[in-house]
C-alpha positions as CSV (number, residue, x, y, z in Angstrom):
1,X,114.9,-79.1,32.7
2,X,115.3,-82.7,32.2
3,X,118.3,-84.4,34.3
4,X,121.0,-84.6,31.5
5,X,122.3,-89.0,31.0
6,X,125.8,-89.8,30.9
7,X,127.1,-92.9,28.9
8,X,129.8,-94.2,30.3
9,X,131.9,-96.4,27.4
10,X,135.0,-97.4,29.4
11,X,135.2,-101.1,29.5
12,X,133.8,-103.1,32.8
13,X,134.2,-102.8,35.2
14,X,135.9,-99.1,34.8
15,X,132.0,-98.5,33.6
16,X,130.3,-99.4,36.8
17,X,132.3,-98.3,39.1
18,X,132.7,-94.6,37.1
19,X,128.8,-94.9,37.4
20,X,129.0,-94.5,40.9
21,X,131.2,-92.8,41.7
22,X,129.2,-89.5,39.4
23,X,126.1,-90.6,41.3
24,X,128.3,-89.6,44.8
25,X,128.6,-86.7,42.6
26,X,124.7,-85.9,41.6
27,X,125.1,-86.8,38.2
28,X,123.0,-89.4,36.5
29,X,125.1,-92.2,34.5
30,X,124.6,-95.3,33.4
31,X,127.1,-97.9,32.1
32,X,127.5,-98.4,28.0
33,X,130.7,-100.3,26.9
34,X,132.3,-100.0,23.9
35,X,135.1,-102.4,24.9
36,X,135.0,-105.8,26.2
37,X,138.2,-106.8,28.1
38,X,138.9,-110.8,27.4
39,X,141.9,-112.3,29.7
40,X,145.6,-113.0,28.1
41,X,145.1,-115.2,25.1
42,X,148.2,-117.1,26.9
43,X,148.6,-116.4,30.5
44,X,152.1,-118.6,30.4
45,X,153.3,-115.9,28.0
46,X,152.8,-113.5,30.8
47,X,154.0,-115.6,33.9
48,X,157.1,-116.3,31.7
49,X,157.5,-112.1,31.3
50,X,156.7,-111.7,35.2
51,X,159.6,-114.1,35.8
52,X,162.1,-112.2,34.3
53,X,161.8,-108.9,35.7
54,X,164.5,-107.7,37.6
55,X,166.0,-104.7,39.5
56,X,166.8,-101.8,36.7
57,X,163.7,-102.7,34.3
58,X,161.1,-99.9,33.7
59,X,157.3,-102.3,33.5
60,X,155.0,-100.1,31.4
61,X,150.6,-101.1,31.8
62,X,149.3,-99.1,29.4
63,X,145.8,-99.3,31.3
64,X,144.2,-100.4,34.2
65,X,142.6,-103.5,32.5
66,X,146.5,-104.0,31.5
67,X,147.3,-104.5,35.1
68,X,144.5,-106.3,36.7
69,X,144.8,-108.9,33.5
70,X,148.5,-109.1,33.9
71,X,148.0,-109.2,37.8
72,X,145.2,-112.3,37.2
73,X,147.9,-114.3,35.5
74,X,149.9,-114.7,38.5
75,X,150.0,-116.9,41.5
76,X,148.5,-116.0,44.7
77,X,151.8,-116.0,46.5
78,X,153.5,-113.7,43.8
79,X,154.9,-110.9,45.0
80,X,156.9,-107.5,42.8
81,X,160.3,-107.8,42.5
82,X,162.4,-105.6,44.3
83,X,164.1,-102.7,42.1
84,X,161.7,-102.9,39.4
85,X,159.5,-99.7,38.5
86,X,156.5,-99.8,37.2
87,X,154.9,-97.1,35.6
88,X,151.6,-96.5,34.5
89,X,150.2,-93.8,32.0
90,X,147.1,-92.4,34.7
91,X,145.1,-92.6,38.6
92,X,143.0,-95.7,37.6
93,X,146.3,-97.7,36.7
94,X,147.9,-96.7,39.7
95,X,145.2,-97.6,42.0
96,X,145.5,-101.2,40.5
97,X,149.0,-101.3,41.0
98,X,149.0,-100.1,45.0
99,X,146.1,-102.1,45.7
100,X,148.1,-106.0,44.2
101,X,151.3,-104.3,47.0
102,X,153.5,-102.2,44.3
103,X,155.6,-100.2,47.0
104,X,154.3,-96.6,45.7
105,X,157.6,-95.4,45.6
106,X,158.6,-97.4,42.6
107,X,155.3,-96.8,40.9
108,X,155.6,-93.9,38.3
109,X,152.6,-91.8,36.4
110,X,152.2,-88.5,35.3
111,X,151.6,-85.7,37.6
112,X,148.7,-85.6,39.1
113,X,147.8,-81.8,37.7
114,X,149.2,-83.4,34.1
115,X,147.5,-81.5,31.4
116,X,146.9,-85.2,30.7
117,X,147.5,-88.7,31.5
118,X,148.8,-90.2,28.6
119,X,152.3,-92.0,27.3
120,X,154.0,-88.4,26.5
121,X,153.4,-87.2,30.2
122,X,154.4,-90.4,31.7
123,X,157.5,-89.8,29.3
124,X,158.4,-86.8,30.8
125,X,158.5,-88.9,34.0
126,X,160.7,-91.4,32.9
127,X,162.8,-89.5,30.1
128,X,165.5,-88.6,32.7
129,X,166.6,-92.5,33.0
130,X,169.8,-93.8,31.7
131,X,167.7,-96.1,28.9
132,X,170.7,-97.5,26.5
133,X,170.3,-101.4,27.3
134,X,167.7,-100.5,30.2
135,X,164.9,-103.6,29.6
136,X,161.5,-101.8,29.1
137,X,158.3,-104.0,29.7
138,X,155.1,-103.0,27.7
139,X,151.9,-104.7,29.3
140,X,149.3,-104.1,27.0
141,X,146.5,-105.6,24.9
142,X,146.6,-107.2,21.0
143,X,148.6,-103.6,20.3
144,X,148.2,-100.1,21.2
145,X,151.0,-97.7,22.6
146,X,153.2,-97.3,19.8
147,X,154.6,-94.0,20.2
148,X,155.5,-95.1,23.7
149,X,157.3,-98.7,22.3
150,X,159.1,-96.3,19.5
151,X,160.3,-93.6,21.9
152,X,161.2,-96.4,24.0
153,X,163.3,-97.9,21.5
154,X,164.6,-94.5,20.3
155,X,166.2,-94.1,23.8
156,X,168.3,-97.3,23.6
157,X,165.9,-99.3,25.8
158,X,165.4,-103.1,24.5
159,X,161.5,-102.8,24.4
160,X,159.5,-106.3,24.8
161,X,155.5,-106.8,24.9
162,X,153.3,-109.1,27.1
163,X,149.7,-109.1,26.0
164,X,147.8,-109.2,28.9
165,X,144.3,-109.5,27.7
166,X,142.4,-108.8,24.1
167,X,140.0,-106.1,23.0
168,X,136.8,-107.0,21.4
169,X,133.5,-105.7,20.5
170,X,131.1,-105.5,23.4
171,X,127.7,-107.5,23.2
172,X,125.3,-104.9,24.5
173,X,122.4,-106.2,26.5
174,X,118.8,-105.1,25.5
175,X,118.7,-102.3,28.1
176,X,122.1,-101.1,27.0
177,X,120.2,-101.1,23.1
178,X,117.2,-99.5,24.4
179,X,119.4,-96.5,26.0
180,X,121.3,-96.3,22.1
181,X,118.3,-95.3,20.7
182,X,117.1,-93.3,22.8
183,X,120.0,-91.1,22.8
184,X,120.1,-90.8,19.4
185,X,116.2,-90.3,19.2
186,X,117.3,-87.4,22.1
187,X,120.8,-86.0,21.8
188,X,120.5,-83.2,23.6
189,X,119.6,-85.2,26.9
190,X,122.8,-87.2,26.6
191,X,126.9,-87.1,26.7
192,X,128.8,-89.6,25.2
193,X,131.9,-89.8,27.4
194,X,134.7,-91.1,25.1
195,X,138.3,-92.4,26.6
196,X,139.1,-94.6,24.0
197,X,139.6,-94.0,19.8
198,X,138.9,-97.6,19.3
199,X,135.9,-97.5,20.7
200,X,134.1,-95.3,18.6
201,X,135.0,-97.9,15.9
202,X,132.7,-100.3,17.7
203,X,130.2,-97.5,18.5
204,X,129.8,-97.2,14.1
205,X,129.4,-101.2,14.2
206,X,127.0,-101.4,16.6
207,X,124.5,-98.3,16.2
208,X,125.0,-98.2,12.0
209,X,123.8,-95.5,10.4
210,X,123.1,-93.0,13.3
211,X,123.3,-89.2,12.6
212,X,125.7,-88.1,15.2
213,X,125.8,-84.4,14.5
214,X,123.6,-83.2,17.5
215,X,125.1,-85.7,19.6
216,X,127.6,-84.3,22.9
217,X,131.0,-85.9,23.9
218,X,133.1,-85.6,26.1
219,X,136.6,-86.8,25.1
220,X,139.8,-87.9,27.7
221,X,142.3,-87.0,25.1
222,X,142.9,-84.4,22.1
223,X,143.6,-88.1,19.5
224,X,139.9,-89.0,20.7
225,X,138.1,-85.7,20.2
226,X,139.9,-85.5,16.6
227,X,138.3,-89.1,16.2
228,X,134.6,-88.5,17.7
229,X,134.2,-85.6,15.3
230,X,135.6,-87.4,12.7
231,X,132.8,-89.8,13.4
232,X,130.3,-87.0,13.1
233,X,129.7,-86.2,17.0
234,X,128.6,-82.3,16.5
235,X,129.8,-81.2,20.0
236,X,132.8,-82.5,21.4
237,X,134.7,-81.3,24.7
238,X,138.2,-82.1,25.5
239,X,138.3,-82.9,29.5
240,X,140.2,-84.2,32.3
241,X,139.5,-88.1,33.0
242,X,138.5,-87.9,36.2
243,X,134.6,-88.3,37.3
244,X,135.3,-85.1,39.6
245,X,136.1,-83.4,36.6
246,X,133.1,-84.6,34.8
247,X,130.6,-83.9,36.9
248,X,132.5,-79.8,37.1
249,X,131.6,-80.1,33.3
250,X,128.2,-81.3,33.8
251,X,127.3,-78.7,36.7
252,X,128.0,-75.5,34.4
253,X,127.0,-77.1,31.1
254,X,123.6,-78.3,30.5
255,X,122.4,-80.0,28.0
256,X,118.8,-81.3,28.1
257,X,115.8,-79.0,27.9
């Protein structure tokens, strides 16, 4: 039985360092990006932002490449403002956020047994707070996080977005090509692992014309599966974000022959 690859598409450095942390875990993994993280287009814009939080407003990353990009933009002597929460959507933001000095009890997040960790959970967190005129930061990227901005709104909460950083297409090295190829050439030694919908986008850009159907993935969120099948993925398994998790999956579902 040949040792079964995982490709690891989360942006860097969330790739690397979910590449070690399976190998503490036996499971083989190597790093494939299908996002490139670029800093704030304007890091003023987000000084400007940081400057006006005060005690009573809710400050929303949407990721963990939200806050360390938003973080970057700010002075080495800046420190969070007393009174103001923020909140994060899962365990890699929130690691972020305590490790910059948020006190951890005004950081909020979905349970840590959430059936997942995505805006609706953290909603359930923070759907309890008196919202009407309640100033609502969204740190995020060139969009995303809609439903969260609209439910926001919906509440009474006077919603306003910092773009911390951009998205883009990720320029794959020739390793990285080589590995493409051969997991399409060899599907069944390989799992996709898929925690972002826009990223498959960039996976049909950069690997045109490849037959996914005996391919496996392994998808962080119920919108993503929908989207890797769409893409043509023939096996796709909906599963916790956590490399713990993962390698569970890995241990009692092989692959490779």
């Amino acid at each position: 039985m040949k040792p079964c690859l995982a490709l690891i598409t989360r942006p860097e450095p969330q790739a690397s360092q979910w590449v070690g942390k399976l190998a503490a875990l036996q499971v083989h993994a190597v790093a494939l990006p299908l996002l490139a993280i670029a800093p704030a287009p304007v890091p003023l814009a987000v000084q400007q932002a940081a400057a006006e939080w005060k005690a009573g407003d809710v400050v929303m990353f949407v990721s963990p490449n939200a806050a360390s990009q938003c973080l970057a933009c700010l002075s080495a002597g800046w420190g969070w403002p007393a009174g103001v929460m923020a909140a994060a959507t899962g365990p890699g933001t929130v690691a972020v956020l305590a490790a910059a000095g948020v006190p951890p009890e005004l950081i909020v997040a979905p349970d840590a047994q959430a059936a997942q960790w995505d805006s609706e959970h953290l909603w359930l967190r923070l759907q309890s707070l008196h919202w009407p005129g309640r100033r609502a930061w969204v740190v995020r990227g060139d969009g995303g996080r809609d439903w969260l901005a609209h439910t926001l709104a919906g509440a009474g909460a006077q919603v306003q977005f910092v773009q911390a950083y951009a998205r883009e297409r990720p320029l794959w090295t020739p390793a990285q090509l080589a590995v493409v190829a051969q997991a399409a050439a060899e599907p069944q030694a390989h799992v996709w692992l898929l925690s972002s919908s826009e990223a498959l986008d960039h996976l049909q850009a950069l690997a045109p014309g490849v037959d996914w159907a005996r391919s496996v993935a392994l998808a962080s969120h119920p919108r993503i599966a929908e989207r890797a099948r769409a893409v043509g993925f023939g096996r796709v398994h909906e599963i916790q974000a956590t490399p713990q998790a993962v390698a569970e999956w890995f241990h009692h579902h092989p692959v490779a022959s």
